[in-house]
C-alpha positions in Angstrom: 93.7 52.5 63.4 95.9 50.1 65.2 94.8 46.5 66.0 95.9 47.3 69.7 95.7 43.3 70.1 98.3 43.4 73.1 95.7 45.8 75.0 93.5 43.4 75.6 96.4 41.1 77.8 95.8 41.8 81.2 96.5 38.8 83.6 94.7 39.7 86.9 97.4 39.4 90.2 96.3 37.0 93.0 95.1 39.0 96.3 94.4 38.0 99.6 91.7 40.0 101.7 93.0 40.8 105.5 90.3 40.1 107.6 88.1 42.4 105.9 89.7 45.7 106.3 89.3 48.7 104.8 92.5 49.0 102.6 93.9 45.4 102.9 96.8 46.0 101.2 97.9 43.5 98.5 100.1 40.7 99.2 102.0 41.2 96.2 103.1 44.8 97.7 103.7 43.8 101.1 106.9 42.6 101.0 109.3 45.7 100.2 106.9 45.9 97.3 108.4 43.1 95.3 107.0 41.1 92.9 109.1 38.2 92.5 109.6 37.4 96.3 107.1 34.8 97.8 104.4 35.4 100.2 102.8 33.9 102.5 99.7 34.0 104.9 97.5 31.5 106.7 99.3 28.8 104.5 98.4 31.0 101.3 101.5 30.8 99.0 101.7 34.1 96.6 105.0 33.4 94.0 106.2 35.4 91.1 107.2 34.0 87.9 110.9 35.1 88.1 113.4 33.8 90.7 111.9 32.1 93.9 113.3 33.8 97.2 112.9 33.4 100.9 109.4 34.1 102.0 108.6 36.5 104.4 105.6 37.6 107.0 103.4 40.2 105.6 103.1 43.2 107.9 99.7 44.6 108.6 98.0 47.6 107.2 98.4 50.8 108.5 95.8 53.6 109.3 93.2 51.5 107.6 89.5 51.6 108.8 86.2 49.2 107.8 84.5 49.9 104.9 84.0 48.8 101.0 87.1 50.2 99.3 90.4 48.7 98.8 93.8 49.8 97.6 96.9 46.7 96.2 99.8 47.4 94.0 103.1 45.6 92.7 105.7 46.4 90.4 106.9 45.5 87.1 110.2 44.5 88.1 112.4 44.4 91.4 115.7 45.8 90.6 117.2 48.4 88.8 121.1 48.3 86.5 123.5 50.9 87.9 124.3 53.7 86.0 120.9 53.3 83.6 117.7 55.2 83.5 116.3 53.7 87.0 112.7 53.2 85.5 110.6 51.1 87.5 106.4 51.0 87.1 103.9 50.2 89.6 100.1 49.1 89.3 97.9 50.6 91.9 94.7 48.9 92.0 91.5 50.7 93.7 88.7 49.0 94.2 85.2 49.0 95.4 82.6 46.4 96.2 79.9 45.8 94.2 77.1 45.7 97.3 77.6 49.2 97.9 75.3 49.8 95.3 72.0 49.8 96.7 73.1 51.8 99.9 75.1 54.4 97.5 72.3 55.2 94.9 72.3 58.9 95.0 69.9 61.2 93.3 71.9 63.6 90.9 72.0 67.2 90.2 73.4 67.7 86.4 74.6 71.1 85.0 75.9 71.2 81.5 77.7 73.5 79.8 77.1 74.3 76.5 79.2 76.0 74.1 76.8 78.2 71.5 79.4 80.3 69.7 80.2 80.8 66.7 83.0 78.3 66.1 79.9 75.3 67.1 78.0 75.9 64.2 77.1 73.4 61.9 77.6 69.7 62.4 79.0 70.8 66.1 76.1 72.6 67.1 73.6 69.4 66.6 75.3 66.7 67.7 76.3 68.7 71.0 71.8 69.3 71.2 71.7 65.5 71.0 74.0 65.1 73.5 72.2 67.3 76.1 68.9 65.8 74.9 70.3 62.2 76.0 71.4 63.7 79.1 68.0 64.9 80.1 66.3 61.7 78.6 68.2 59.3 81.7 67.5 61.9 84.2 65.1 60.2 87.1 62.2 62.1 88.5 64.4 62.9 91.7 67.1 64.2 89.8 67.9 68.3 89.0 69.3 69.7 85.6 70.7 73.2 84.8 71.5 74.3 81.9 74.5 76.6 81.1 75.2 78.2 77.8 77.7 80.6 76.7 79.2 82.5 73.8 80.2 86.2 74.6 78.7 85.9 77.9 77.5 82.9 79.7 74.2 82.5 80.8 71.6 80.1 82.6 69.6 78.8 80.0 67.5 76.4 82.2 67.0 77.0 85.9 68.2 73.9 88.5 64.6 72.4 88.6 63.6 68.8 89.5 63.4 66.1 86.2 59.8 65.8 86.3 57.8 64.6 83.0 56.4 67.6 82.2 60.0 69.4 83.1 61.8 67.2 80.5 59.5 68.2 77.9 59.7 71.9 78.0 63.8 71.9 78.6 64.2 69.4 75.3 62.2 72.5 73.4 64.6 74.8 75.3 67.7 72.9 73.4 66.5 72.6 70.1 66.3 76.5 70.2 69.8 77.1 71.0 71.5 79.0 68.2 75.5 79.7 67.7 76.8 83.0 67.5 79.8 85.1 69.1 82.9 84.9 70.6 83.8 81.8 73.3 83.8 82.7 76.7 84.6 79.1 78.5 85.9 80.9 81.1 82.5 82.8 82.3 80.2 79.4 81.3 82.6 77.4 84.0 82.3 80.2 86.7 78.6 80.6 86.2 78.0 76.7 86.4 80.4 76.2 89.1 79.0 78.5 91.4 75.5 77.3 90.9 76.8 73.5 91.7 78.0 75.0 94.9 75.0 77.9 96.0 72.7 75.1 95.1 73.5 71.9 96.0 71.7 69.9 98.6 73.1 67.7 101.2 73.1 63.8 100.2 73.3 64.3 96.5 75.5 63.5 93.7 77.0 66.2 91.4 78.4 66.6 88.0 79.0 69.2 85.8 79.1 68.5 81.6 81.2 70.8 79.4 80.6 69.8 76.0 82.5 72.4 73.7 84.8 72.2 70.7 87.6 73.6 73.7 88.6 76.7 71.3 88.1 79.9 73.8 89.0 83.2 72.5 87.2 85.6 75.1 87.2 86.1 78.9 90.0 84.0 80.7 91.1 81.8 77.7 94.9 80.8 79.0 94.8 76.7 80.1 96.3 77.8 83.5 92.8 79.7 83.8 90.7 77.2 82.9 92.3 74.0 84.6 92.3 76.3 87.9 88.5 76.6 87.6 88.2 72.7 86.6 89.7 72.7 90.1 87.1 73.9 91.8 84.7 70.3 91.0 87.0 67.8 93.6 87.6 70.6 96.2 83.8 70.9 96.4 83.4 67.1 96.1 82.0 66.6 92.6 83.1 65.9 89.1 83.7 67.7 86.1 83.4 65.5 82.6 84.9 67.3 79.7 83.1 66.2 76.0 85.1 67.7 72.7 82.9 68.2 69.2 83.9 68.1 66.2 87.2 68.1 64.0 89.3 70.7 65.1 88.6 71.4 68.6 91.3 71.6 71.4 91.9 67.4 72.4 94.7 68.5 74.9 92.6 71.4 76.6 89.7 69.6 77.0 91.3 66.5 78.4 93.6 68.6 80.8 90.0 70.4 82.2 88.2 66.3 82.8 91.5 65.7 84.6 91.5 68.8 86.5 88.0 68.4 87.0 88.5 64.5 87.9 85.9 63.4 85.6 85.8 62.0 82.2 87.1 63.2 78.5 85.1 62.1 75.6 84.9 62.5 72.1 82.1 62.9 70.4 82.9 62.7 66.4 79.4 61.9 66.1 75.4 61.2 67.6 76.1 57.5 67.6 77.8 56.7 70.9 75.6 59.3 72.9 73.0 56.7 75.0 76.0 54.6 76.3 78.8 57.5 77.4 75.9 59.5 79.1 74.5 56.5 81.1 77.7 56.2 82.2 78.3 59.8 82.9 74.7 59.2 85.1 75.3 55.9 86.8 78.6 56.5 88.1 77.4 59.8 89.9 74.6 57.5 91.4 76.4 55.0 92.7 79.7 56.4 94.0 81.3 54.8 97.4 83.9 56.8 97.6 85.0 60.5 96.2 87.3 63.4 96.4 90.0 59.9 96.1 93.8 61.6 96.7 96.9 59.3 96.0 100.1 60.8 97.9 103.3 59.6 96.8 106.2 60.5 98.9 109.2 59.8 97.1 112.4 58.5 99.1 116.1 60.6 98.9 117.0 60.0 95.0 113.7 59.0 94.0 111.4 61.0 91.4 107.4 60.1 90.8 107.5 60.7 87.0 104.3 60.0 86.1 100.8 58.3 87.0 98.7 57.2 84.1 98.5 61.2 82.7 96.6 62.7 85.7 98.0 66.0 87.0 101.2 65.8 89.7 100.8 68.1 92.6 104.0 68.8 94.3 103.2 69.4 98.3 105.4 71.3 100.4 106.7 68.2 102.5 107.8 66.7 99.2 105.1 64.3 98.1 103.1 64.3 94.9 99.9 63.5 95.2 97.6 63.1 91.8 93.4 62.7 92.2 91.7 60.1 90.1 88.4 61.5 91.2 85.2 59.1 92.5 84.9 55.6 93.0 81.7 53.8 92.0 80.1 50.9 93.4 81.9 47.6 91.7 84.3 49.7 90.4 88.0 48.7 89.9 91.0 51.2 88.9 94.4 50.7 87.5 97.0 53.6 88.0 100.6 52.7 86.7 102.8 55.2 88.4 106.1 55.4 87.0 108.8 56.0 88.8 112.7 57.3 88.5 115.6 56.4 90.8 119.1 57.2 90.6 121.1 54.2 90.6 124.5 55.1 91.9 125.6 52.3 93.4 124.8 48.8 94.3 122.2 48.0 96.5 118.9 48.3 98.1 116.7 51.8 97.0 113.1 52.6 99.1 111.2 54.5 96.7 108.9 55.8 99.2 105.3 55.4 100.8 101.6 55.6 99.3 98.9 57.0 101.1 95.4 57.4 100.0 92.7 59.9 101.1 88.6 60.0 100.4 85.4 61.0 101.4 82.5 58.7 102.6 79.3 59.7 103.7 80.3 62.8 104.8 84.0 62.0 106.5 87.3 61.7 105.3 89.0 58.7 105.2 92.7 57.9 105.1 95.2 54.9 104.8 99.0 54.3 104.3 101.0 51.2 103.5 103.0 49.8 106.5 106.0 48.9 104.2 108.1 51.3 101.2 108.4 49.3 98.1 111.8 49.3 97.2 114.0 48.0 93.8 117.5 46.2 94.1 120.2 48.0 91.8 122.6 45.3 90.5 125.1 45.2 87.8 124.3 41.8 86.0 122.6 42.7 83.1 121.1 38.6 83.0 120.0 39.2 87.1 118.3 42.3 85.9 116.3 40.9 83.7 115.4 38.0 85.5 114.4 40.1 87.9 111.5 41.3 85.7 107.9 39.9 86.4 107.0 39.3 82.8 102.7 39.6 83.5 103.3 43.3 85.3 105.7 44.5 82.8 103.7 43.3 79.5 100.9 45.4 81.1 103.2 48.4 82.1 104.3 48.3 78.5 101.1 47.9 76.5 98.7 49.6 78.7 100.5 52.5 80.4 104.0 53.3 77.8 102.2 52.2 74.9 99.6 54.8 75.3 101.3 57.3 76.4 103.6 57.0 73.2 100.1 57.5 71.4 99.1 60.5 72.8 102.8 61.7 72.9 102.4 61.0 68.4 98.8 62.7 68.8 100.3 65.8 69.8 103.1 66.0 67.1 100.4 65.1 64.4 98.2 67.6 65.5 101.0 70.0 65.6 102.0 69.6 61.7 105.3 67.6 62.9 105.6 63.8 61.0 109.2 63.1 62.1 109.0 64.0 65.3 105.9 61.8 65.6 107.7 58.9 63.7 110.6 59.3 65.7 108.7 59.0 69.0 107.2 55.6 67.3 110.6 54.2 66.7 112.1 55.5 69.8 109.5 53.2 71.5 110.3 50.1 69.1 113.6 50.0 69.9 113.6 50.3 73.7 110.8 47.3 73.9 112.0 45.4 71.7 115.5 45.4 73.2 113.9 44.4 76.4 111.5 41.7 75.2 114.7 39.8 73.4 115.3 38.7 77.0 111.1 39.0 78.5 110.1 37.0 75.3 106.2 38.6 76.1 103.8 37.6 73.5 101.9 40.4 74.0 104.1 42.8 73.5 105.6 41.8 70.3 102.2 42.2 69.0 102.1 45.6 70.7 105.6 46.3 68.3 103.9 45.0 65.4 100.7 47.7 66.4 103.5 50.6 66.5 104.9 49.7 63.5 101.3 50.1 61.9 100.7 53.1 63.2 103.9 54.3 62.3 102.7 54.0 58.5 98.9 55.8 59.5 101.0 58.5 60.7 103.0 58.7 57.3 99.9 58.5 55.4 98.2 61.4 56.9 100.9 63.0 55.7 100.0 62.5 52.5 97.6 63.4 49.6 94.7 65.7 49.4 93.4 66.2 52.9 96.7 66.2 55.2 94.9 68.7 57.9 91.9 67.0 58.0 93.5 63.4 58.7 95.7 64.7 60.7 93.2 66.6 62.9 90.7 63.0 63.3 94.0 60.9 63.4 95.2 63.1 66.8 91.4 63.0 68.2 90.7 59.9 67.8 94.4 58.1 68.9 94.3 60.6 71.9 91.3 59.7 73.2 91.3 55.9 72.8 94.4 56.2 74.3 93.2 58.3 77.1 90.5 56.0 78.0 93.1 52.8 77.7 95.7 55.0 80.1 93.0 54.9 83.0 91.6 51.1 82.8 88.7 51.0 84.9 87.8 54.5 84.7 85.1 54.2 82.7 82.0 51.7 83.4 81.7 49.1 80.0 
C-alpha cells in the first residue's frame, strides 16, 4: 500500500461567521472567489499567501435563511495561462453544528439487502451474516429493521418490526439460517426494499437502506443504468442508500456508482474485523442528520465546463447547470467537495466561472441559498505571474486529496481490467504534471505525495507478477478504490 503521508496535510482556511446566518458564505469566496486577494470585515484581515492586492468589501449572502448549516469555498489558484488546459479547483466546505444533535436524534427504520445467491457462498456468505448481525446488534428499542434477501427472486425475509429485545433475538436466528443458492437478481431485492422504505415509513423518522452484495447481478434488470436508476429512488424519497461489497471479486465500480446514486456510503468489507465501527456509523449518521436530500447546482458561465466534483454523479439540468447530491448532513458534520473546473482561455483577461447554489430539506421544508458573487480566475500570459498566483495550502490539498485519488481509482480500474501499462502510464502521467508544477509551488506535501505514486507505481508492477496476478490484482483494485473513495469525499464519513 502507499504511505499516502501527504493525505494527511490539510491546513484548515480561516472563516468568518456573518451574523449567524444560515449559509454565511466564506470570506475566502467572497471576493470574485479569489484566494489570494485580501478581505476584510469588522477590522478582520483574511490574506492569502501569494501576492497581496487591494482589499475589498464582502458582499452579503444571498437567499440565505437561519439555521445550523453552512456552506464556504475558495480556490486553488486565481488565474488561468492562455492557451493551456484552464484547470482551476475549488473546495466547497459544508458544514453543520454540532448542537443540532440532541434536537436531530431520529429514531431509524433500517432495511438491508442481502445478497444469498450462489456467487456469496463461502467466505462471502458469513462475513455478509456478521455484518447484518452487527446491524441489528446497535439497533435501539425505537428503531424498525427489515430484512431483504434475494437470489432468483427477492423476498422479505424479516418483516419491518420494532427492535425490541425479544425481536433481536429471533431475527439474529433468522440470519444464521440464510443459505446461498441461485442466480442474482439485484435488481428485484432493490425494488422490493425500496418500495417497502416508502409504503412503510412513518413521519419523523430516519431511513436507510443497506445493500451488502458481492455487486455481480446476472438476472432481472442487471445493466448499471438499471440499477443506479433505482439507487435513485433513496434521495428523491429523502433517505440514503449505503452500498457494502464482499469478497475478492465482486463489482468495486458498480457498487460504488449505486452508494453514490443512492447518496450514501461504499464500503468494503474484505473481512469481519471492521464491522462494529462502519455500522455505527452507518446508524449514527441516520440519527443525527440536520440536513438531507443536500443538492449542489453549479451553473457554469459562457466557456466554462464543471468537470468533476469529488466522483459524485453530474446531472446536467435543462437551463445549463450541473448539479451533483452529496446526500445528508449530520449533526457536527463537516464536508469537503473539490469541484474541478475547465475554462477556455482564449484570451487575456477576467473569466466568471459561474454561481453555486445549494438546496436541502429541514424538518420537513426545503431550504435554499446562493452565493451573491461568481468566482472568477484571471487568464494571463506570464508563466512566473501564473504561478504566483497559486495559493500553495489549497492547491497541496487539491492535489493530494482530490487528483491524487482520483488517479488511484483511475489505476484501480485498469488493474482490475488486466491492463498494467495503461495503469503505469496514468501513474507517470500524474508525476510529471505535479511535479512540473511544484518546481515553482515547492509544496512539501506534495513531493511526498510524488514519492507515494512512485511506490505505488512499483505495487502495480508487482501484481503483475508471479503466481497469483488475478488475485492481487482483484484486492489491489478493491482495496486502492475504496481508500481512495473514502479520501475523495473528506468528511463523508464519521471517524
Amino acid at each position: 500500500m502507499s504511505r499516502n503521508r501527504s493525505t494527511t496535510h490539510s491546513p484548515q482556511p480561516r472563516r468568518v461567521g456573518v451574523d449567524g446566518v444560515l449559509l454565511g458564505m466564506t470570506l475566502a469566496m467572497a471576493v470574485a472567489f479569489n484566494p489570494v486577494i485580501g478581505t476584510w470585515l469588522s477590522g478582520t484581515a483574511h490574506a492569502g499567501t501569494a501576492a497581496v492586492r487591494t482589499a475589498t468589501a464582502i458582499p452579503a449572502p444571498t437567499n440565505s435563511s437561519k439555521g445550523p448549516v453552512r456552506i464556504s469555498a475558495s480556490l486553488d489558484r486565481s488565474s488561468v495561462l492562455v492557451g493551456r488546459d484552464g484547470e482551476v479547483r475549488a473546495e466547497l466546505v459544508i458544514e453543520a453544528d454540532s448542537e443540532a444533535a440532541i434536537v436531530e436524534r431520529r429514531d431509524t427504520d433500517l432495511v438491508v439487502i442481502l445478497d444469498r445467491s450462489g456467487s456469496m457462498s463461502g467466505d462471502k456468505i458469513h462475513f455478509a451474516r456478521a455484518a447484518v448481525k452487527e446491524l441489528v446488534n446497535q439497533l435501539d428499542d425505537s428503531d424498525r429493521f427489515s430484512l431483504v434477501t434475494y437470489s432468483d427472486e427477492a423476498q422479505q425475509t424479516i418483516a419491518l418490526g420494532s427492535a425490541h429485545a425479544g425481536a433481536k433475538r429471533s431475527w439474529l436466528a433468522t440470519i444464521d439460517q440464510v443459505q446461498t443458492d441461485g442466480y442474482t437478481n439485484m435488481s428485484g431485492g432493490l425494488d422490493l426494499a425500496l418500495d417497502l422504505v416508502e409504503a412503510q415509513r412513518l413521519p419523523g423518522r430516519a431511513a436507510r437502506v443497506v445493500l451488502i452484495s458481492d455487486g455481480l447481478p446476472n438476472l432481472g434488470d442487471p445493466t448499471p443504468e438499471g440499477l443506479m436508476r433505482r439507487a435513485q429512488r433513496a434521495p428523491r424519497g429523502d433517505y440514503v442508500l449505503t452500498a457494502v461489497g464482499v469478497g475478492e471479486d465482486f463489482n468495486e465500480f458498480l457498487m460504488s456508482s449505486l452508494a453514490d446514486s443512492g447518496t450514501g456510503n461504499y464500503h468494503f468489507l474484505a473481512d469481519a474485523g471492521n464491522l462494529a465501527k462502519v455500522f455505527a456509523n452507518e446508524l449514527s449518521t441516520a440519527r443525527t442528520t440536520v440536513a438531507s436530500g443536500v443538492a449542489v447546482s453549479l451553473k457554469p458561465a459562457p466557456g466554462v465546463d464543471v468537470v468533476d466534483a469529488s466522483g459524485y454523479p453530474l446531472d446536467t439540468q435543462k437551463d445549463g447547470s450541473v448539479v451533483f447530491r452529496p446526500g445528508i448532513l449530520f449533526a457536527g458534520q463537516q464536508r469537503r467537495i473539490w469541484v474541478t473546473y475547465r475554462v477556455r482561455p482564449d484570451s487575456i483577461g477576467s473569466i466568471a466561472l459561474g454561481s453555486i447554489a445549494m438546496t436541502w430539506s429541514r424538518n420537513g421544508s426545503r431550504h435554499s441559498a446562493s452565493l451573491s458573487e461568481q468566482p472568477s480566475v484571471q487568464v494571463v500570459d506570464d508563466e512566473k505571474a501564473y504561478y504566483t498566483d497559486f495559493d500553495e495550502d489549497s492547491w497541496e490539498r487539491s492535489v493530494v486529496t482530490e487528483e491524487w485519488n482520483k488517479t488511484r481509482q483511475d489505476v484501480s480500474r485498469a488493474v482490475s481490467a488486466g491492463k498494467k501499462e495503461k495503469a503505469v502510464d496514468i501513474l507517470r502521467t500524474y508525476r510529471q504534471k505535479n511535479s512540473a508544477v511544484n518546481s515553482f509551488v515547492g509544496s512539501e506535501a506534495v513531493s511526498n505525495n510524488l514519492d507515494d505514486a512512485a511506490a505505488l507505481e512499483a505495487e502495480v508492477e508487482e501484481t503483475f507478477q508471479g503466481e497469483g496476478q488475478e488475485t492481487k490484482q482483484n484486492v489491489f483494485s478493491k482495496s486502492q478504490s475504496a481508500d481512495a473513495y473514502e479520501k475523495r469525499r473528506v468528511g463523508q464519513l464519521k471517524k
